[in-house]
C-alpha positions as CSV (number, residue, x, y, z in Angstrom):
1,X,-14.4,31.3,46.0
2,X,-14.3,31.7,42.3
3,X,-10.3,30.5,42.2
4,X,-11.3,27.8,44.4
5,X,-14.0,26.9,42.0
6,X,-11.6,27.1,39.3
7,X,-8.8,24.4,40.8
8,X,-11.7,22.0,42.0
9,X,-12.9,22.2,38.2
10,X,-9.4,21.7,36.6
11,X,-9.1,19.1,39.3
12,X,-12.4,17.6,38.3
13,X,-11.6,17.7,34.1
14,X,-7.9,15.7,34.6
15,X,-10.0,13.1,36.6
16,X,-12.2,12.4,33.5
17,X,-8.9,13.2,31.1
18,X,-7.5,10.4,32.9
19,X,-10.6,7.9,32.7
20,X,-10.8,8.7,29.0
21,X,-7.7,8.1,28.2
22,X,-5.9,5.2,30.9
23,X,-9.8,3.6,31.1
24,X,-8.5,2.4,34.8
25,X,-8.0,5.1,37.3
26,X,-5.2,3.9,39.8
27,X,-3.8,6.0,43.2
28,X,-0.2,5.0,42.0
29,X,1.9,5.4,38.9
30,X,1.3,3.0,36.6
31,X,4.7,1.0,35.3
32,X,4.9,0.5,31.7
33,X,6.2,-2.9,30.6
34,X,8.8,-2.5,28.1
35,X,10.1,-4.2,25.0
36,X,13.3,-2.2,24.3
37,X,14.6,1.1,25.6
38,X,12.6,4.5,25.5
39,X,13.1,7.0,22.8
40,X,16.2,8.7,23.1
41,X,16.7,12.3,24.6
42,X,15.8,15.5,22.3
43,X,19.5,17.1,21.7
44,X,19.4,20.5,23.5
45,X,21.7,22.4,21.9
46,X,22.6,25.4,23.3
47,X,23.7,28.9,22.0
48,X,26.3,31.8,23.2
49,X,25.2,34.7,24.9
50,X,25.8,38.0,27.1
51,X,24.4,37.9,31.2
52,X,24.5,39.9,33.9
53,X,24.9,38.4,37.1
54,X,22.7,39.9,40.1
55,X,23.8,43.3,41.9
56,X,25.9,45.2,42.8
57,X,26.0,46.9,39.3
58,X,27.9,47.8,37.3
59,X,29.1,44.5,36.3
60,X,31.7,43.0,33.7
61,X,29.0,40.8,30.7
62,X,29.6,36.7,31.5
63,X,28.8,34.7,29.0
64,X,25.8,32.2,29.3
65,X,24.3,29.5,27.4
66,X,20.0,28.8,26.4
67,X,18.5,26.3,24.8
68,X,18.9,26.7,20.9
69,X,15.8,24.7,19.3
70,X,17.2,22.5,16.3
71,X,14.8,22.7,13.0
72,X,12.1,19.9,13.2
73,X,12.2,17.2,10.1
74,X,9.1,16.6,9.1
75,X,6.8,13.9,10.5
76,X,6.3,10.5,8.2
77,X,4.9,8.2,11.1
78,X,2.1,8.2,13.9
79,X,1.8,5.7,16.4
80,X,-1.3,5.0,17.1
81,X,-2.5,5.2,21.1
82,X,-5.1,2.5,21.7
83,X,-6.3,-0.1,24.2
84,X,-7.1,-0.2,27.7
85,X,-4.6,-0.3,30.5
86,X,-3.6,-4.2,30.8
87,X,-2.7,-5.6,34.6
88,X,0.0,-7.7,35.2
89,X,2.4,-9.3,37.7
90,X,6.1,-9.3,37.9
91,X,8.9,-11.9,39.1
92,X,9.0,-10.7,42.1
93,X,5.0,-10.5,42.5
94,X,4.2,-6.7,42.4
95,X,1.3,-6.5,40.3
96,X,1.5,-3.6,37.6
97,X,-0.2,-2.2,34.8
98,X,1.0,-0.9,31.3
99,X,-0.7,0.3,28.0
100,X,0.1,-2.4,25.3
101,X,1.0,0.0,22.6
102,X,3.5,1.3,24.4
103,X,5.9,-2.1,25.3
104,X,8.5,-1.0,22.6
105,X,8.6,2.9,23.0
106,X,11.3,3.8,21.0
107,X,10.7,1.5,17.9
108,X,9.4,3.7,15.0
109,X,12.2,6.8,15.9
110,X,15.4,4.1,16.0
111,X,13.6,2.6,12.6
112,X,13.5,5.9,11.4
113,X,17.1,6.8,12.7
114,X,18.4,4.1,11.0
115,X,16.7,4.4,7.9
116,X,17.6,8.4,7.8
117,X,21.2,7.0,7.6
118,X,21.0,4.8,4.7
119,X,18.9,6.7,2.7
120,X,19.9,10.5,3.9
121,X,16.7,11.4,4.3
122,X,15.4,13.3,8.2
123,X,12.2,12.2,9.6
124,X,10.2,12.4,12.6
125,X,7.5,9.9,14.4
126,X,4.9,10.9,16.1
127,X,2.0,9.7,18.7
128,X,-1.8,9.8,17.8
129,X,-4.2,9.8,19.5
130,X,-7.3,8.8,17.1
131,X,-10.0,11.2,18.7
132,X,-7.8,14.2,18.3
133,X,-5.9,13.0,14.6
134,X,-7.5,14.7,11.6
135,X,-6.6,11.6,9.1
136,X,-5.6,14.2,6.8
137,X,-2.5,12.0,5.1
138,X,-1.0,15.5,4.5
139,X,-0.4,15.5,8.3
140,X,0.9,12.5,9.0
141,X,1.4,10.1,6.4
142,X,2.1,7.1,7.9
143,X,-0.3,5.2,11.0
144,X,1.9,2.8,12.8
145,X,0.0,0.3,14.9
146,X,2.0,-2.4,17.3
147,X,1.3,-4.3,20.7
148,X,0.5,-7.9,22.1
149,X,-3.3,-7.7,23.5
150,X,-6.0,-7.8,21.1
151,X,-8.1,-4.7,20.5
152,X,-11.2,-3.5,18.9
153,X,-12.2,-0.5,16.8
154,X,-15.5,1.7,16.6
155,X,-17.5,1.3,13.8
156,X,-16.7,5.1,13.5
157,X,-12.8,4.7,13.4
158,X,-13.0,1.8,11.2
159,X,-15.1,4.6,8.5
160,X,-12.0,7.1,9.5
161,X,-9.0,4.8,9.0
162,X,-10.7,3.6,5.6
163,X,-11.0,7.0,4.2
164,X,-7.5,7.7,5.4
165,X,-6.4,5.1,3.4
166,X,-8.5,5.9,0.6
167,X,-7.2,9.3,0.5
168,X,-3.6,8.0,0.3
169,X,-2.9,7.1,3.7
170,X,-0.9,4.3,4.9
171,X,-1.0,1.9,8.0
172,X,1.6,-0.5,9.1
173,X,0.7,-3.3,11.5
174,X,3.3,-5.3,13.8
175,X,2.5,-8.1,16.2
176,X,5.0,-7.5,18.9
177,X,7.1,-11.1,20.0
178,X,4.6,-12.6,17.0
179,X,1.4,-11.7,19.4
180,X,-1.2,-14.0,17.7
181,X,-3.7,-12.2,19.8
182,X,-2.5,-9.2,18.2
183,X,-2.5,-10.5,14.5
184,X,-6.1,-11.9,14.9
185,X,-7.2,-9.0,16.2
186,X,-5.3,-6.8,13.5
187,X,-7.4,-9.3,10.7
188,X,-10.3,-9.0,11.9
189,X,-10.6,-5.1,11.3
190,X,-8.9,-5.4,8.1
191,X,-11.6,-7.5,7.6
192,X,-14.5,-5.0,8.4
193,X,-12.6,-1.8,7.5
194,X,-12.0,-3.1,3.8
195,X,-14.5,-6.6,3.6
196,X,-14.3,-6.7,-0.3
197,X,-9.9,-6.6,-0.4
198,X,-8.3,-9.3,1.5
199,X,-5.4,-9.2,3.4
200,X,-2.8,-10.9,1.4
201,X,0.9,-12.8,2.0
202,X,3.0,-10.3,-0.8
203,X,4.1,-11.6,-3.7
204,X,8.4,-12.1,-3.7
205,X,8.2,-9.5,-6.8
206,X,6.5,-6.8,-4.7
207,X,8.1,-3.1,-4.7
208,X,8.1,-3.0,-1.6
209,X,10.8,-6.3,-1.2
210,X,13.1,-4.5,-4.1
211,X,12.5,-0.7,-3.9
212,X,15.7,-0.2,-2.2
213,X,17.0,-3.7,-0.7
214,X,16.4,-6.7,-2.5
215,X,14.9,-9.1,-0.2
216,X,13.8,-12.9,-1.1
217,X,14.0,-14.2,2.4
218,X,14.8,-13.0,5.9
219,X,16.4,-14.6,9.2
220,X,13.7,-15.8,11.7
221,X,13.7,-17.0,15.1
222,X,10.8,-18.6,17.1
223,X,10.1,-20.1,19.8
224,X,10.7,-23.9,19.9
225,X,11.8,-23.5,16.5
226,X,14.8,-22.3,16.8
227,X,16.3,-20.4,14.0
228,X,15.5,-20.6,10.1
229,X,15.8,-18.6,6.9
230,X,12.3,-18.3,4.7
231,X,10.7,-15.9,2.5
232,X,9.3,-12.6,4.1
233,X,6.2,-12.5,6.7
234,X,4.8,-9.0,5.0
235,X,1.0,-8.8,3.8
236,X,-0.8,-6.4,2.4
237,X,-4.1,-5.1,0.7
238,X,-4.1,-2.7,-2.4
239,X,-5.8,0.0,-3.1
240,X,-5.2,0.8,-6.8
241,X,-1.7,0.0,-7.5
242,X,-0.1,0.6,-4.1
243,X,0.1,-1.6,-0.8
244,X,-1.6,1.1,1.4
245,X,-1.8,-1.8,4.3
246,X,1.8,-3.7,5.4
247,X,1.2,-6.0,8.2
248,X,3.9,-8.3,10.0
249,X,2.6,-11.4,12.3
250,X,6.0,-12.2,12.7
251,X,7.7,-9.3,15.1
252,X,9.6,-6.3,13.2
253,X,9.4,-3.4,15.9
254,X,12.0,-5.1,18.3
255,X,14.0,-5.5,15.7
256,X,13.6,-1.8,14.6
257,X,14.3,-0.7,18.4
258,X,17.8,-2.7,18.4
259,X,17.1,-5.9,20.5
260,X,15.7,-9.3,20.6
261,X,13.9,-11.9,22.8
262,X,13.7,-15.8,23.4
263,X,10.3,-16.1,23.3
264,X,7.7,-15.3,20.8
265,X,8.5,-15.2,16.8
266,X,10.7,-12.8,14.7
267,X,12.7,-11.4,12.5
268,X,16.2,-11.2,12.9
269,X,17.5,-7.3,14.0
270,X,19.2,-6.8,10.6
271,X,16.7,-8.3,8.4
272,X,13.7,-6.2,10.1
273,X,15.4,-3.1,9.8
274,X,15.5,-3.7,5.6
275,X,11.7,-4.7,5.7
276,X,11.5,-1.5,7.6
277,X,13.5,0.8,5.3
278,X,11.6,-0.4,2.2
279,X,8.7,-0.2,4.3
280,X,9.8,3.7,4.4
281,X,11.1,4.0,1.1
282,X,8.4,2.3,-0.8
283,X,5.5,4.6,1.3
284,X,7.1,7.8,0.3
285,X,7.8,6.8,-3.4
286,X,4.4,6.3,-4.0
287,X,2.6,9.0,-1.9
288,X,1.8,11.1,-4.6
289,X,0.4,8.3,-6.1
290,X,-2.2,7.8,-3.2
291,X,-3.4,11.5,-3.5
292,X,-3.4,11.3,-7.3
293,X,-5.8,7.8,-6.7
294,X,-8.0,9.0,-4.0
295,X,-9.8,11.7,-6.6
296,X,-12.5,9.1,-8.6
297,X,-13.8,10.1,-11.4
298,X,-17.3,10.7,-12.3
299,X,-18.2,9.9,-15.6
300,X,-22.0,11.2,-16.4
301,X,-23.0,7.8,-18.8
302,X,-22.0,5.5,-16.1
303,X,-25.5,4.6,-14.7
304,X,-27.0,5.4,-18.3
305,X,-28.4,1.8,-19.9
306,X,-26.1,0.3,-22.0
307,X,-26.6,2.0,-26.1
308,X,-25.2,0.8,-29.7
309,X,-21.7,2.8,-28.7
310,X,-18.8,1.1,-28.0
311,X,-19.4,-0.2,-24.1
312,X,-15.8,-1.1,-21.9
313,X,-16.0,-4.8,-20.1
314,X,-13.7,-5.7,-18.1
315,X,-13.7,-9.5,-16.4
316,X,-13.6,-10.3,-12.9
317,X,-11.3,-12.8,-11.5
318,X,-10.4,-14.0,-8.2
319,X,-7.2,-11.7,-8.2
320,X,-7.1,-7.9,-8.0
321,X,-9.0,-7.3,-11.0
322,X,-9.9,-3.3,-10.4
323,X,-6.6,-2.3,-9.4
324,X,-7.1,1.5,-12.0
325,X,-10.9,1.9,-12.0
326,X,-10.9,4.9,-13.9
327,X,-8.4,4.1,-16.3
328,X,-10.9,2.4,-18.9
329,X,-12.3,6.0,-18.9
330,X,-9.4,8.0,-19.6
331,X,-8.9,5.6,-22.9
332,X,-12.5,5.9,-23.9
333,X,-11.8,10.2,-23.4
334,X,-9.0,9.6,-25.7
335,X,-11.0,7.4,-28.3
336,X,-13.4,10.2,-28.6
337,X,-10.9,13.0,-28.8
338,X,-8.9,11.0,-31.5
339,X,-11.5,9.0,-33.8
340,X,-14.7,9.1,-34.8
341,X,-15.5,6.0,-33.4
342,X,-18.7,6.6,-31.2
343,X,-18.2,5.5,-27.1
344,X,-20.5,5.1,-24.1
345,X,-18.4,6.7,-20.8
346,X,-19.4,4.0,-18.9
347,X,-17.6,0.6,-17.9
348,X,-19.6,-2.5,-17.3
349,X,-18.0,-5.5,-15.0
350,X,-18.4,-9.0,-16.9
351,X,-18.9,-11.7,-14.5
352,X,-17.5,-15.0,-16.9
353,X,-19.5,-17.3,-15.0
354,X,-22.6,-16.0,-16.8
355,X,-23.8,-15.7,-20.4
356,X,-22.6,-11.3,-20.3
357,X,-19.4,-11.9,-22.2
358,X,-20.9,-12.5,-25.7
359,X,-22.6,-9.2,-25.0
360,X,-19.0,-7.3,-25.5
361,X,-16.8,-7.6,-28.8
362,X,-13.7,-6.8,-26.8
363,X,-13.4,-7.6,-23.0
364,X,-10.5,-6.2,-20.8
365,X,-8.8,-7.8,-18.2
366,X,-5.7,-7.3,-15.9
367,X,-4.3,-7.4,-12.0
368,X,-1.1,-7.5,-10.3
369,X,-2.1,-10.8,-7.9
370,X,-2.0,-14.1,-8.9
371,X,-5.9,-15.6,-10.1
372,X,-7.4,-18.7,-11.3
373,X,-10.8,-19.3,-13.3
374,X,-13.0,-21.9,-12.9
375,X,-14.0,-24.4,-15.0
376,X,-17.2,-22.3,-15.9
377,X,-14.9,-19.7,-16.5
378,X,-12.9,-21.5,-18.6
379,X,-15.7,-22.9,-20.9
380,X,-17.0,-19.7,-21.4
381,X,-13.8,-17.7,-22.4
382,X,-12.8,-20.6,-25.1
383,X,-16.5,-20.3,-26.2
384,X,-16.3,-16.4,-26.9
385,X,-12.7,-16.2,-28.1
386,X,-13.7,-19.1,-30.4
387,X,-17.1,-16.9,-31.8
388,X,-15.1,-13.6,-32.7
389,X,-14.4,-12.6,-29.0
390,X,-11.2,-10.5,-28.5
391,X,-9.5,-10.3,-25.0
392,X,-7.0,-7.9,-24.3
393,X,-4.9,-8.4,-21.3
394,X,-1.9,-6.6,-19.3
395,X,0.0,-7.4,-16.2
396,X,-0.7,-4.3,-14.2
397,X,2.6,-2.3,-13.2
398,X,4.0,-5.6,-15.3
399,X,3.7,-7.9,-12.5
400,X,5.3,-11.3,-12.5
401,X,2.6,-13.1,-10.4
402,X,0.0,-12.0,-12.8
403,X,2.0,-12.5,-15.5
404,X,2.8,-16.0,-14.7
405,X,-1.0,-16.8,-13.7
406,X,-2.5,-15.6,-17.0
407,X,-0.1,-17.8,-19.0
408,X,-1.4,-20.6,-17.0
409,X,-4.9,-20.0,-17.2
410,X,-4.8,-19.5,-20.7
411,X,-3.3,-22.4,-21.8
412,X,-6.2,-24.0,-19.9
413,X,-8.6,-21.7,-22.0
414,X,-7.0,-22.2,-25.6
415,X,-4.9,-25.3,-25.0
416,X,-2.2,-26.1,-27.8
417,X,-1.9,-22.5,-28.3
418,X,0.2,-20.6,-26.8
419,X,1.2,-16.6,-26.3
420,X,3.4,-15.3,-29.2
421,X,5.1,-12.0,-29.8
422,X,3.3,-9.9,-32.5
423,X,5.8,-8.7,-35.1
424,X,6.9,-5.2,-35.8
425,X,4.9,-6.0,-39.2
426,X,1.4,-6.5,-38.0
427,X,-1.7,-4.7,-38.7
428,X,-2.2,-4.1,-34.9
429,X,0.3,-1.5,-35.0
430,X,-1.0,0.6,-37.6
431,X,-4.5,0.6,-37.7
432,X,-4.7,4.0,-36.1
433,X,-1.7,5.1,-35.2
434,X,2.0,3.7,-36.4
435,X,3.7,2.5,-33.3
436,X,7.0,1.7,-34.4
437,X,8.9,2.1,-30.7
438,X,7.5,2.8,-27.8
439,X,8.5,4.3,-24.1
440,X,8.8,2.5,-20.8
441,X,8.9,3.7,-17.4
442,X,12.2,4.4,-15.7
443,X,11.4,1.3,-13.3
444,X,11.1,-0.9,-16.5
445,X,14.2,0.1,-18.0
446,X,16.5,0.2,-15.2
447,X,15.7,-3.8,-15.3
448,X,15.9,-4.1,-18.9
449,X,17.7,-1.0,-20.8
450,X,17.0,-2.6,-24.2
451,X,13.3,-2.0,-24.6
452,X,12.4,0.5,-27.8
453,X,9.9,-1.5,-29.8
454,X,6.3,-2.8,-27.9
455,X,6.4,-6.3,-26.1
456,X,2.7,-7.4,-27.0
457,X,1.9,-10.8,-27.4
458,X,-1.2,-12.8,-28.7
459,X,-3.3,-15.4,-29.6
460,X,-4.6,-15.6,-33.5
461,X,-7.7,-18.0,-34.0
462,X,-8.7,-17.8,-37.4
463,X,-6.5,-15.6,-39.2
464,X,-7.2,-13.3,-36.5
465,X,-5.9,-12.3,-33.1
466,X,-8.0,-13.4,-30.5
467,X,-6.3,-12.6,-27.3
468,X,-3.8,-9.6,-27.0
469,X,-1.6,-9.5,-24.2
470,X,1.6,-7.3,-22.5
471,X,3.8,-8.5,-19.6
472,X,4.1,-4.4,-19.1
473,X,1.8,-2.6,-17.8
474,X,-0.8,-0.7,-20.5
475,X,-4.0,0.1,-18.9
476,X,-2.6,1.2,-15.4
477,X,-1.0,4.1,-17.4
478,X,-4.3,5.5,-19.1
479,X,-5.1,7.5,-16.5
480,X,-1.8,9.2,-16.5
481,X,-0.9,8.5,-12.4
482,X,2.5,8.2,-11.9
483,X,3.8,5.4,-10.7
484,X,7.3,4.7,-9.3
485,X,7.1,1.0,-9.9
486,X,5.6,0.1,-12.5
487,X,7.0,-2.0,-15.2
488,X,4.9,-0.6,-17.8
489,X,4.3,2.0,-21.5
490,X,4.9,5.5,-20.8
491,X,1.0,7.2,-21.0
492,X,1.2,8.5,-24.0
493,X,2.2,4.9,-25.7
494,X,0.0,2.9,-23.5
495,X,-2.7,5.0,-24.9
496,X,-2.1,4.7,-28.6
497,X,-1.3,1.1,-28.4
498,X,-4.7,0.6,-26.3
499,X,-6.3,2.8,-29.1
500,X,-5.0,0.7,-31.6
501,X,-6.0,-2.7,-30.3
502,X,-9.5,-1.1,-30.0
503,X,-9.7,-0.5,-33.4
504,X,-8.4,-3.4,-34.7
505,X,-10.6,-5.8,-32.5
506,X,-13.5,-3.9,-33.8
507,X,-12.8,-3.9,-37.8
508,X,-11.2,-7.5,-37.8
């Protein structure tokens, strides 16, 4: 009775296995729809040995051959199970049902196949399933989410999948055939799981289009379009100063599993597997970045009302303004160490809009995104530059878009004047420390060998300067993070040079 119990209760637990996980219970196999072919076979490779064969003994050794397990890579990639089972009918009528994540099941391992090959490098995807994954990014770096059918998320997984991210996760979205179903659905919990960073088309000088191809536009093909060449689908949204979310609404994965279809909208085979393998590249250069960013600082005077010590503002703008919050920190830790000059810890947002500006005799601004300012915005700027105000400014990681936009804006702010470098000469570079050359970043040198003196640039109203400004990255560096592509000062520099424009702006 008691094994009979057993097999009735084993029989009972894969009936609710199979209701949790397939939602539908069916009395026949299911048959999957599929994209491209299935993963491909695990090699078994076998090894040499001695057997017996049976009696009579004794008997001459023959040789025999078992399975030899091959040494695992490492796993970079989970794709993620979701959705319910979807019902459909074929050609010839048969009606069928197939989980939607699974239409291209050998995507992610041909990707990663391919990718292994051009960059020598031996990794391994995965499946998750999201009530068993521990969203430990030391696990599995990388979440991989594809399919047609829209889908939903818990309020629970939404709270896990944004502290995976936090923590130095990445996730990688792909509307399969350019599902729009897929790719509203995939926006909409962007949406909730990170409502204050929008998901964002990337900008053309984004790591992630240059860290190992360099890619300005891609082959497409969609349906009753035909064929075109444009610039890449990829979006994203930041966390600090790395893409953690990539999504494609144009297809990738059937590109990444080798094959292509008629209908729906894509990218060509050859041009999805190079958005795919700097997709790879760019998530394993900066993963120590992630980990290094999800640790936020806590700095005791942060709540504390503002005192008669030196107080950091830093503007908002309609870009990525916050993209290193702790950075300002690590600059005022430095200030203290190095000077006398007495500092609050604590950082206060300035909202230009308002009157809180005048409040700060040095604001701080930077981003990697494109921005614009109102006209309100505007007004008020010229207004405080033009009353002693300083601004100090950098392109975080020294990115073109933001480089571009603040040039723009400013002109608007201060117009006839315009951004010129500050000689070798100037006061600015010696008022605490004598900066005489300075250090870049491998990234910034590999596109321009020649850099040994700083790049700043400014804005002198007065006799004084008024607005400060580097194309390279300065305040992204304070906090020491390494970053693999930034275009920026090595820490130490970008932390004497931000010293120095501290004190200047307050004893000029």
């Amino acid at each position: 009775m008691r094994r009979s119990g057993k097999r009735v209760f084993g029989l009972l637990l894969s009936v609710v296995l199979a209701i949790v996980f397939t939602g539908v219970l069916e009395p026949r196999t299911a048959v999957a729809k599929s994209c491209g072919p299935p993963p491909q076979a695990k090699p078994q490779r076998r090894k040499g040995g001695e057997s017996f064969p049976p009696l009579p003994l004794p008997a001459t050794p023959l040789r025999r051959s078992e399975k030899k397990r091959p040494p695992a890579p490492p796993t970079l990639v989970g794709k993620v199970e979701y959705g319910e089972r979807v019902w459909a009918v074929d050609d010839t009528g048969r009606r069928y049902s197939y989980l939607d994540w699974t239409t291209d099941p050998g995507d992610m391992e041909m990707l990663l196949k391919w990718v292994g090959a051009q960059l020598r490098i031996r990794y391994k995807p995965t499946t998750v399933n999201l009530a068993q994954f521990s969203f430990n990014p030391a696990e599995t770096p990388i979440l991989y989410l594809t399919g047609h059918e829209g889908f939903t998320f818990s309020d629970e997984y939404r709270r896990r999948i944004r502290l995976f991210l936090q923590d130095g996760g990445y996730l990688i979205g792909d509307a399969c055939c350019g599902s729009e179903d897929f790719a509203k659905s995939f926006m909409k919990e962007m949406a909730a799981i990170f409502p204050d960073k929008p998901l964002l088309p990337l900008e053309l000088d984004d790591p992630i289009y240059n860290c190992f191809y360099r890619i300005t536009d891609v082959n497409y093909q969609e349906e009753g379009k035909g064929q075109f060449r444009a610039a890449p689908p990829l979006m994203g949204i930041n966390i600090g100063c790395r893409t953690a979310v990539i999504f494609s609404p144009y297809d990738l994965s059937c590109g990444w599993a080798g094959h292509t279809h008629e209908a729906g909208k894509r990218v060509s085979i050859a041009d999805a597997r190079r958005l795919g393998a700097n997709i790879v590249t760019y998530c394993l250069a900066n993963y120590e970045l992630g980990r290094f960013l999800s640790t936020q600082k806590v700095y005791y005077q942060e709540k504390e009302p503002t005192r008669d010590e030196f107080v950091f503002g830093q503007i908002i703008h309609n870009g990525d303004w916050d993209p290193s919050p702790s950075a300002p920190m690590e600059l005022m830790k430095f200030a203290a160490e190095t000077t006398s000059m007495a500092v609050q810890f604590k950082r206060v947002p300035v909202d230009l809009r308002k009157l809180d500006a005048f409040e700060y005799p040095i604001l701080y601004m930077t981003g990697h995104r494109d921005f614009s300012f109102s006209e309100a915005e505007v007004r008020n700027l010229r207004a405080y530059l033009m009353s002693g105000g300083v601004l100090l400014a950098d392109a975080c990681c020294g990115r073109e878009a933001f480089d571009s936009a603040f040039r723009r804006e400013m002109a608007r702010v201060l117009p006839g004047k315009r951004l010129e470098p500050i000689p070798p000469e100037h006061p600015l570079y010696s008022t605490h420390f004598v900066v005489k050359q300075a250090h870049y970043t491998p990234y910034a040198l590999a596109q321009n060998p020649n850099l040994v003196q700083p790049q700043l640039e400014g804005i002198t109203i007065n006799g004084v300067l008024a607005v400060i400004y580097s194309r390279y990255g300065l305040g992204s560096m304070w906090d020491g993070g390494k970053r693999p592509y930034a275009k920026a000062y090595s820490t130490r520099d970008a932390l004497r040079i931000g010293l120095n424009v501290l004190v200047y702006a307050l004893t000029h």
